[in-house]
C-alpha positions in Angstrom: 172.8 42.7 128.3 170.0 40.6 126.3 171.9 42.6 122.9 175.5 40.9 123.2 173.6 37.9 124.1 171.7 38.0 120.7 174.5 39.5 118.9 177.1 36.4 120.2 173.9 34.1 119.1 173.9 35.3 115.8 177.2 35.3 115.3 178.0 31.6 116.5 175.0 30.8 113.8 176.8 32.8 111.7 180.3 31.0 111.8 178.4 27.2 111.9 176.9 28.2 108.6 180.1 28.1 107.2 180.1 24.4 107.3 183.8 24.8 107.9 184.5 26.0 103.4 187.5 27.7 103.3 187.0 30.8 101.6 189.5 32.6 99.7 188.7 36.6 99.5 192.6 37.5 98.6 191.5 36.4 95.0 191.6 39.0 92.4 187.9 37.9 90.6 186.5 39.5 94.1 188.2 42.4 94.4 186.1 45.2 91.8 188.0 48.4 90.9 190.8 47.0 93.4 189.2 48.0 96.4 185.5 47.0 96.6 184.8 43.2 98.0 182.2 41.3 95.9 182.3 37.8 96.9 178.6 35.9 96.8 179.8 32.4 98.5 181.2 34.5 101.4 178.5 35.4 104.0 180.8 37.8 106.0 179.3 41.5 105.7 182.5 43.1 107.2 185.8 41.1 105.5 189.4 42.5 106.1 191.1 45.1 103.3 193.4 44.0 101.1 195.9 47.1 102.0 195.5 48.5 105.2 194.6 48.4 108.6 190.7 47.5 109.2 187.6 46.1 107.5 185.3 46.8 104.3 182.3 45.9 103.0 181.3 42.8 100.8 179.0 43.9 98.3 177.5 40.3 97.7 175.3 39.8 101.1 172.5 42.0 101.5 173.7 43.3 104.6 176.8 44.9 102.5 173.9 46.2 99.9 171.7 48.0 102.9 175.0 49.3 104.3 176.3 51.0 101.0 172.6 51.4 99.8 171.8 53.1 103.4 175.5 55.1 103.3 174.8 56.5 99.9 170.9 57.7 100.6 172.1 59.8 104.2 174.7 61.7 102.3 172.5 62.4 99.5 170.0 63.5 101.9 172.9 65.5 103.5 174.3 67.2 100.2 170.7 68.0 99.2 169.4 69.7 102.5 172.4 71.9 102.6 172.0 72.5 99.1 168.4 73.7 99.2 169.2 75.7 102.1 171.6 77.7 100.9 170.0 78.0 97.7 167.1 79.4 99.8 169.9 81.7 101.9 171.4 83.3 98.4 167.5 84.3 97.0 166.7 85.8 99.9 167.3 88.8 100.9 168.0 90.2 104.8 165.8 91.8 106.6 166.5 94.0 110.0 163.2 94.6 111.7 163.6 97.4 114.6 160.8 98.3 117.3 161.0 101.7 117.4 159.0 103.0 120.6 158.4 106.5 121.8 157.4 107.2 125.5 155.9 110.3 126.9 154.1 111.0 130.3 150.6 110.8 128.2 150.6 107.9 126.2 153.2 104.8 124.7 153.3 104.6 121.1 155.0 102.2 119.0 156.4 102.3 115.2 157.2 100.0 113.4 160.1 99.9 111.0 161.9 98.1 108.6 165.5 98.8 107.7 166.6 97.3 104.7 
């Protein structure tokens, strides 16, 4: 319960830092490649898209750079794990490993073999 407390503090801060500026973010100088929201004098990190139904990112806070920055480094990570493994699964080849054992009244032995 303390966490919506702190998050409905920080965003009542948030909105009395606007100092009641009306900020336009429906202007074209903010928009980059149509779709990406770069606007420095607006201290939103989540602004609604221009086309569409929900939000995006503004580019300008740092909060919009760690979210992209952080976005862009876990798929990275992503593409190049999977990557090296199944670079790793191609070089390899497959091995079948059987235990072969023979029992008599005597004496247990085992063999082992390697099927390839």
């Amino acid at each position: 319960m303390d966490g919506v407390w702190l998050t409905l503090v920080v965003l009542f801060t948030e909105v009395l830092s606007q100092d009641g500026k009306v900020v336009y973010t429906d202007d074209d100088e903010y928009w980059v490649n149509g779709f990406t929201y770069h606007n420095p004098n607006d201290k939103r990190i989540f602004v609604p898209k221009r086309v569409g139904i929900g939000d995006t990112v503004n580019t300008a806070t740092l909060g919009g750079k760690m979210i992209i920055c952080g976005t862009v480094f876990i798929v990275a990570v992503i593409v190049i794990g999977v990557s090296f493994m199944l670079i790793r699964s191609e070089l390899t080849s497959p091995e079948l490993k059987v235990p072969l054992t023979i029992k008599s009244r005597s004496n247990t032995r085992c063999i082992p073999t390697i099927l390839a």
